[in-house]
N, CA and C atoms as a LAMMPS dump frame, in Angstrom:
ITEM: TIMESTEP
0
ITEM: NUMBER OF ATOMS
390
ITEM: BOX BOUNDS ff ff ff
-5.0000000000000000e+02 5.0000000000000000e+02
-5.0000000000000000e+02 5.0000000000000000e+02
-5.0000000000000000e+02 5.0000000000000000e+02
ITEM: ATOMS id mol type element x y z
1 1 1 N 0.839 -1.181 0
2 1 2 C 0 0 0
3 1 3 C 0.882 1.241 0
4 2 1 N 0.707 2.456 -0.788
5 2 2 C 1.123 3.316 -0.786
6 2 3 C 1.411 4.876 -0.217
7 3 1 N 0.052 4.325 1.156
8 3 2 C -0.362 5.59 2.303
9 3 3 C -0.894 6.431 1.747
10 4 1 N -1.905 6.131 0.783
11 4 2 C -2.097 7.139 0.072
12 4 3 C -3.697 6.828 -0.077
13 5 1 N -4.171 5.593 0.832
14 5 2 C -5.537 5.004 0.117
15 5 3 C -5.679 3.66 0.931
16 6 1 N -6.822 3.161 0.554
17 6 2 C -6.699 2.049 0.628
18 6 3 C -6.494 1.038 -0.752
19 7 1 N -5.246 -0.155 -0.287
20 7 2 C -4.773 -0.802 -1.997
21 7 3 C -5.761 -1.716 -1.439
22 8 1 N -5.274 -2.296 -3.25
23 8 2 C -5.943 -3.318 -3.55
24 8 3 C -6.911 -4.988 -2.881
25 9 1 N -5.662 -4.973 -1.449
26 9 2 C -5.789 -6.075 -1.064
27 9 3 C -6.594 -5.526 0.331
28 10 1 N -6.785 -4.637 0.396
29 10 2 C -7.509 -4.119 1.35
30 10 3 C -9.316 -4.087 0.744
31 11 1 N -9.572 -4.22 -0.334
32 11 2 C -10.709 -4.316 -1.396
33 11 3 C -11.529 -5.222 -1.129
34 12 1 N -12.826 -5.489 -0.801
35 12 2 C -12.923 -6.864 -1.164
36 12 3 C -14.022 -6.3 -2.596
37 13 1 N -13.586 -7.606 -3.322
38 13 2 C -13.789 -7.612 -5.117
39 13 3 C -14.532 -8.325 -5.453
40 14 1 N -15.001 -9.769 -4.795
41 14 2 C -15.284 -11.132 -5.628
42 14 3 C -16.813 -11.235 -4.709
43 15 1 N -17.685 -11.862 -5.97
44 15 2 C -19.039 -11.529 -5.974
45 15 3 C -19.621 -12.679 -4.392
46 16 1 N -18.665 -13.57 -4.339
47 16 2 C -18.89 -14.174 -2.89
48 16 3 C -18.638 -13.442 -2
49 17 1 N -17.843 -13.018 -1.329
50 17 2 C -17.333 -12.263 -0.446
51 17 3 C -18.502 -11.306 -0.118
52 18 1 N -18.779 -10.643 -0.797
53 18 2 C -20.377 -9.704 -0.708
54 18 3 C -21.356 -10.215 0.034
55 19 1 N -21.723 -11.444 -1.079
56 19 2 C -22.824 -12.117 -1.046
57 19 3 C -22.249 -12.858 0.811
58 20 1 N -21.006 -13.065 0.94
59 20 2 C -21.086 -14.092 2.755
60 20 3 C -21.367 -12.791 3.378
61 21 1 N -20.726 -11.827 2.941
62 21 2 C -21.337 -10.593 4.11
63 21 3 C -22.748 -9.93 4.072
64 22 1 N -23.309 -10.187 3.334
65 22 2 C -25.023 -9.634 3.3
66 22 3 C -25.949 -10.719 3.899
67 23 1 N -25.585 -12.222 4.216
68 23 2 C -25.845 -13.347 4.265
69 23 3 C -25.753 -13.86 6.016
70 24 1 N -24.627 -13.746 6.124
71 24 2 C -24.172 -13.816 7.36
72 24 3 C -23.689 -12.342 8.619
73 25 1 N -23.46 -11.544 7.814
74 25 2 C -22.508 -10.556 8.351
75 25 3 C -23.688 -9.451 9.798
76 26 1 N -22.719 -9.452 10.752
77 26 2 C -23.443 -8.819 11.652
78 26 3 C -23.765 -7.461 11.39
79 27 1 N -24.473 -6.808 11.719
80 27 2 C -25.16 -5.572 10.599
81 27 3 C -26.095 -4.905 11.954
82 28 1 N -25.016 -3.502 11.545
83 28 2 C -25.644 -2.149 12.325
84 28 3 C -26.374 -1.521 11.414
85 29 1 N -26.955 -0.36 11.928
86 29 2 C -27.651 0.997 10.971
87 29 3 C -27.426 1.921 11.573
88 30 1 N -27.238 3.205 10.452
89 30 2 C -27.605 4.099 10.9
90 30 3 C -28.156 5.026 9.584
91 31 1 N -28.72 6.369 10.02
92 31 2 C -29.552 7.176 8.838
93 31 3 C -28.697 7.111 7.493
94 32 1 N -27.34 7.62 7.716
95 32 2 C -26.805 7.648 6.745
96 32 3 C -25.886 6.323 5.904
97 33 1 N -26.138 5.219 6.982
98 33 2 C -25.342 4.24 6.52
99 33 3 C -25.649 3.072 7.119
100 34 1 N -25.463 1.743 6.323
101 34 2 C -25.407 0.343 7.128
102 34 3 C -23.973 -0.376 6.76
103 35 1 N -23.856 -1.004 8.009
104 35 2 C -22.808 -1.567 8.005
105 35 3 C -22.605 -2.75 8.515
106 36 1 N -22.213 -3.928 7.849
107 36 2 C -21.952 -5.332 8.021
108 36 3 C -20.44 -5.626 7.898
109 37 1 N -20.76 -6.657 9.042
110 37 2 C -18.669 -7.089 9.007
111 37 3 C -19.058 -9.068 10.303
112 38 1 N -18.013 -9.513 9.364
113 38 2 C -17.786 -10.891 9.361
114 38 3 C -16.068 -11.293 9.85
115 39 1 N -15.826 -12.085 10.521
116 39 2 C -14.382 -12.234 10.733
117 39 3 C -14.038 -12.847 9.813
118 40 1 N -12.557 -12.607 9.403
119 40 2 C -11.565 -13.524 8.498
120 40 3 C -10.741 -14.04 8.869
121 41 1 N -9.868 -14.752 8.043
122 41 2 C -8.745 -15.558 8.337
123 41 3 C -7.85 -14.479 7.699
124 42 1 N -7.724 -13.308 7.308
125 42 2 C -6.795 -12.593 6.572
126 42 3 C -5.802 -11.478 7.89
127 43 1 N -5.071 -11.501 7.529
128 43 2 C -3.944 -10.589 8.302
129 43 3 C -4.029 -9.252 8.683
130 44 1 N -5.532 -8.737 7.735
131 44 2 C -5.395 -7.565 7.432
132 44 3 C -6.856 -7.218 7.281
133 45 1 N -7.8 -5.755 7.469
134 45 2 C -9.092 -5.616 7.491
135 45 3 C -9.704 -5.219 5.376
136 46 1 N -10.876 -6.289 5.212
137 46 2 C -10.859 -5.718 4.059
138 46 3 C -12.009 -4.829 4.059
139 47 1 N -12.73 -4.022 3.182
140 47 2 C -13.609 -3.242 3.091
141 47 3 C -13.928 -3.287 1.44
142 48 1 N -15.593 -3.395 1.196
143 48 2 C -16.385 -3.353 0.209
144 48 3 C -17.64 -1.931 0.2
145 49 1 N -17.657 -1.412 -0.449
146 49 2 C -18.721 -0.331 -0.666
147 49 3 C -19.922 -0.929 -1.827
148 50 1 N -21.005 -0.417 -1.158
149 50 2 C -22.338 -0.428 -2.088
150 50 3 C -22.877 0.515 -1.845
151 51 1 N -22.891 1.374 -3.252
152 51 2 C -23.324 2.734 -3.487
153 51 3 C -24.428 2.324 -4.911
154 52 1 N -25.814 2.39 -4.309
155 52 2 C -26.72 1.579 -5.525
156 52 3 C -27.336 3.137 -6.187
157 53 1 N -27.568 2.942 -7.541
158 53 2 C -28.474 3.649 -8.279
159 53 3 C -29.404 4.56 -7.557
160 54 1 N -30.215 3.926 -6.45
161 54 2 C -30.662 4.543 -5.387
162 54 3 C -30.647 5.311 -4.962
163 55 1 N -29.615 5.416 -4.082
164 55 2 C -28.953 5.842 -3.237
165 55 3 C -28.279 7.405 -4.214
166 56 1 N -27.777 7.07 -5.344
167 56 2 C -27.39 8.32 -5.65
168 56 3 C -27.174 7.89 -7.285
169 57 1 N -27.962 8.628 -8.266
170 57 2 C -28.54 8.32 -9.463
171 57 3 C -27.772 8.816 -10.524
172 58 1 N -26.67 9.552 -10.196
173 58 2 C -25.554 9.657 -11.213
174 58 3 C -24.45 8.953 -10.661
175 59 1 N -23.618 8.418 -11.938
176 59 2 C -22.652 8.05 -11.963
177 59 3 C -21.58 8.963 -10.594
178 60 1 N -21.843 10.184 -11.164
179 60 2 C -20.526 11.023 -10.693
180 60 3 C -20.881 10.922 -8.799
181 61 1 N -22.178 11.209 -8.752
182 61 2 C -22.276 11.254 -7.218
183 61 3 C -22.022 9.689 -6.345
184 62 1 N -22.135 8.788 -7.464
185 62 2 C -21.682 7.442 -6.279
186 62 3 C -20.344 7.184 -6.273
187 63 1 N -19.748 7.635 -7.656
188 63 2 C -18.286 7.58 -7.055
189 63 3 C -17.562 8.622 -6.278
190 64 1 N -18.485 9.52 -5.964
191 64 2 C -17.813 11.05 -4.629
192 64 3 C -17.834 10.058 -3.466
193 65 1 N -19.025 9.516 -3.505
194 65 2 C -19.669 8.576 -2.113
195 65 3 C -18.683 7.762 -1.673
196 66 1 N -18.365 6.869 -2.809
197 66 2 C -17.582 5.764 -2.613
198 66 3 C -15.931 6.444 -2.156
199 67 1 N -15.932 7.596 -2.82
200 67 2 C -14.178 7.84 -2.348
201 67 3 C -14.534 8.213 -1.188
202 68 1 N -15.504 9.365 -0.802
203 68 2 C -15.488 9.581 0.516
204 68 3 C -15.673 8.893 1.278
205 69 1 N -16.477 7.825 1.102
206 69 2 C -16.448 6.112 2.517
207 69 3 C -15.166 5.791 2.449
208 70 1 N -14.274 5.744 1.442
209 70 2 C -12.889 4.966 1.571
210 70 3 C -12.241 5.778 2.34
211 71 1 N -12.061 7.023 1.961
212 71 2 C -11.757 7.983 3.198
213 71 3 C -11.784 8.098 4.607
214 72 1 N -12.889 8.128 4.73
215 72 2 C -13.823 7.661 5.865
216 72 3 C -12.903 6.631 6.798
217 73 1 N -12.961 5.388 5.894
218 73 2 C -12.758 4.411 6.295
219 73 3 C -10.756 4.18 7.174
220 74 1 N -10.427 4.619 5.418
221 74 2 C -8.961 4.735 5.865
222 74 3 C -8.26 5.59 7.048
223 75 1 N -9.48 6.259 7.77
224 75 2 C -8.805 7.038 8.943
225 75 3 C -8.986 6.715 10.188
226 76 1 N -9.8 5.992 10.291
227 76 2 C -10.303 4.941 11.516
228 76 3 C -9.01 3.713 11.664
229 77 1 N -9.113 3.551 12.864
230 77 2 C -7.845 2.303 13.31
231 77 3 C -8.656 1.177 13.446
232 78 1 N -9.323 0.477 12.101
233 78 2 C -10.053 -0.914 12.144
234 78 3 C -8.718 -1.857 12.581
235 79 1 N -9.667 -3.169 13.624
236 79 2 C -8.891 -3.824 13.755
237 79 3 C -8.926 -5.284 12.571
238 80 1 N -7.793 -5.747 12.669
239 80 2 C -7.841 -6.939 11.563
240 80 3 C -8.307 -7.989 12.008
241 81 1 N -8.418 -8.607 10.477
242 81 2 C -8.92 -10.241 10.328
243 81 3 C -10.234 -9.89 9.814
244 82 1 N -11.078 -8.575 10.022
245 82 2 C -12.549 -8.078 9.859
246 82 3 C -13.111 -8.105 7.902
247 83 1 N -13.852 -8.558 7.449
248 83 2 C -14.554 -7.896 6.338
249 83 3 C -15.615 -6.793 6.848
250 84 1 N -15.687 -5.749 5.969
251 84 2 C -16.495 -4.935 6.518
252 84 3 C -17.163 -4.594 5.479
253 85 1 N -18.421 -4.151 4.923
254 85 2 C -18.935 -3.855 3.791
255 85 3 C -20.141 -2.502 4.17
256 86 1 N -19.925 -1.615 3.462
257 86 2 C -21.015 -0.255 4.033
258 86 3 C -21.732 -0.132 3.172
259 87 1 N -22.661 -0.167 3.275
260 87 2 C -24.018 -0.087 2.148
261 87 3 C -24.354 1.436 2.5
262 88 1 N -24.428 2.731 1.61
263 88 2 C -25.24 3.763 1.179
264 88 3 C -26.584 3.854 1.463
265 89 1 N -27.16 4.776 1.659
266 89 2 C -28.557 4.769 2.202
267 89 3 C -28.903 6.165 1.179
268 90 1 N -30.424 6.513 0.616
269 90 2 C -30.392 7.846 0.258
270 90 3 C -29.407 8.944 0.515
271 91 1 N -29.502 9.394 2.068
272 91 2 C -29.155 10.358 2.773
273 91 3 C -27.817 10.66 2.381
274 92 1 N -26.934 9.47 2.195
275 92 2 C -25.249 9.668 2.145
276 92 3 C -24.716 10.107 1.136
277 93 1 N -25.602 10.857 0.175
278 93 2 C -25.071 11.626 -1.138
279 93 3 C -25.421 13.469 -1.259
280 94 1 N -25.784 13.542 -0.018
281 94 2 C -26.349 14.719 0.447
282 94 3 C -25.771 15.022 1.573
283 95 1 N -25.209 14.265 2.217
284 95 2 C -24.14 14.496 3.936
285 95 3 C -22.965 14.838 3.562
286 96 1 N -22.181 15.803 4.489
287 96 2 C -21.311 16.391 4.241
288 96 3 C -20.132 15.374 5.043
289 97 1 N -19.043 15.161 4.85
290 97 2 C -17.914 14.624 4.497
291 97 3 C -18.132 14.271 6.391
292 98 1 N -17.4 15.146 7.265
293 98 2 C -17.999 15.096 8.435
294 98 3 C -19.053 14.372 9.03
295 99 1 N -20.336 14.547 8.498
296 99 2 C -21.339 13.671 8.83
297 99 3 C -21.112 11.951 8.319
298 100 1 N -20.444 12.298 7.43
299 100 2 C -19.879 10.336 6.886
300 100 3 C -19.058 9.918 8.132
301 101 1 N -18.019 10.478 8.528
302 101 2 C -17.068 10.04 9.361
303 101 3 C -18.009 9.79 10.776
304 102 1 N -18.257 10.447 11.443
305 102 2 C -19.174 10.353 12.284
306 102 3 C -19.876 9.147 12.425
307 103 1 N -20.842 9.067 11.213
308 103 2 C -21.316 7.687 11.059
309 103 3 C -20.931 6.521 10.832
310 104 1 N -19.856 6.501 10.071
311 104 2 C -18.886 4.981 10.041
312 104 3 C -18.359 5.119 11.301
313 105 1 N -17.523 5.925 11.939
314 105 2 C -16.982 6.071 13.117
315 105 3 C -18.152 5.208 14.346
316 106 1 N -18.902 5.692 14.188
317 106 2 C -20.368 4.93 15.652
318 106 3 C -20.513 3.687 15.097
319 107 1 N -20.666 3.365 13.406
320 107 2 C -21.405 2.127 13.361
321 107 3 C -19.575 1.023 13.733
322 108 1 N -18.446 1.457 13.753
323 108 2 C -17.405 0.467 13.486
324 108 3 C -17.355 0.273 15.345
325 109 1 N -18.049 1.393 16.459
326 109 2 C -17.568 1.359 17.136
327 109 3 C -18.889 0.454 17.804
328 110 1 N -19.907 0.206 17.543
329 110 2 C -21.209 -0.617 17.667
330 110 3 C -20.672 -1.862 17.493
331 111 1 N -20.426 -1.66 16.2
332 111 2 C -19.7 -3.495 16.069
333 111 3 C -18.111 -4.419 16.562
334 112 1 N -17.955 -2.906 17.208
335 112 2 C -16.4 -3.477 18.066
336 112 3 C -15.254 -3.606 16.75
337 113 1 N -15.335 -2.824 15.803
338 113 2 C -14.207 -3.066 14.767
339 113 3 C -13.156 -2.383 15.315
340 114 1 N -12.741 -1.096 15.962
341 114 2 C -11.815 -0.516 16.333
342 114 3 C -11.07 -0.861 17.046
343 115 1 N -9.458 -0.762 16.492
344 115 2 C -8.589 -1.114 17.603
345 115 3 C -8.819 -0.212 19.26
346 116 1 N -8.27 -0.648 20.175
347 116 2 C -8.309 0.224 21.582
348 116 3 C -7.281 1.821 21.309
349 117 1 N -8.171 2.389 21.668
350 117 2 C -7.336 3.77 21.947
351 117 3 C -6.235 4.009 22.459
352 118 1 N -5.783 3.187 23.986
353 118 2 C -4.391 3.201 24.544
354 118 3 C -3.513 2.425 23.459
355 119 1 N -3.991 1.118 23.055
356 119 2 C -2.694 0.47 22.058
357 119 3 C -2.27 -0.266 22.994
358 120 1 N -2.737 -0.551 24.458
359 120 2 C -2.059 -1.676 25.003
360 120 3 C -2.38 -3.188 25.454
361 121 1 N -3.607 -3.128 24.683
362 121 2 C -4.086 -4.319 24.241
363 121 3 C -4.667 -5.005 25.603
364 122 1 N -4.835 -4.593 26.503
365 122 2 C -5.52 -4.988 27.833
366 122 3 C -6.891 -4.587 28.156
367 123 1 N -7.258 -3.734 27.45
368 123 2 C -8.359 -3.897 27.523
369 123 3 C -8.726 -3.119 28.765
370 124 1 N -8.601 -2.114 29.336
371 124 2 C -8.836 -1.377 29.999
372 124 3 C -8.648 -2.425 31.904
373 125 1 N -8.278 -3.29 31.841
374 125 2 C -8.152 -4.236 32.965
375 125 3 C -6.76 -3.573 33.72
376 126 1 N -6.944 -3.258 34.6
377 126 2 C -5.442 -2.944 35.872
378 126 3 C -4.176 -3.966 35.348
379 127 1 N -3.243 -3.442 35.714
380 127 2 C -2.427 -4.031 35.751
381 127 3 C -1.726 -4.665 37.399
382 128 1 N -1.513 -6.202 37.312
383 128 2 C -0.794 -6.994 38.771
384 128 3 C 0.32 -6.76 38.95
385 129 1 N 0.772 -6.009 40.501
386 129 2 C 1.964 -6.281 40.766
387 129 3 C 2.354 -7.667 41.004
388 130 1 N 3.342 -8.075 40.248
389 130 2 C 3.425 -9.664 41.111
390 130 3 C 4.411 -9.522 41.864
């Protein structure tokens, strides 16, 4: 990856992968967004966008959508092994950049995708003198 985005392997691409996360995948809401995520066996968190006709009826406005969810996405500290897939709702082609973050931000933190804030992996538990 080039720090510049999310690459390729961070993508998910293949018409299964979708289909196990719409199928199985645990699934929040919110006005501007839904969001489903499934564990993996991968090293690393992937992420899929669905930005439907719907949701925003030109070409040009679902791909603003879609960069701005990747955005979105790439600034949050997801933790790995996760598929995550965000489905578009009307509203999210009319919300301002801010209001996206916000909302992926609550729904990743609903579903426990975020790494811990300290980074010390304890989990907020005391530490034993032994």
């Amino acid at each position: 990856m080039t720090g510049q985005g999310i690459g390729r392997a961070q993508r998910i691409r293949r018409q299964r992968d979708f289909q196990a996360l719409r199928e199985q995948g645990a699934s929040r809401a919110h006005p501007l967004l839904v969001m489903r995520a499934i564990p993996s066996s991968l090293a690393l968190a992937r992420f899929g966008f669905i930005v439907s006709k719907r949701a925003a009826p030109l070409s040009v406005t679902r791909n603003r959508v879609r960069r701005r969810l990747r955005e979105a996405v790439r600034v949050l500290p997801f933790r790995d092994g996760w598929d995550v897939l965000l489905i578009a709702r009307q509203s999210t082609a009319d919300a301002s950049f801010d209001a996206l973050q916000d909302a992926t931000a609550s729904l990743a933190r609903r579903l426990r995708l975020l790494t811990p804030a300290d980074g010390s992996g304890n989990d907020g538990e005391a530490s034993r003198d032994a």
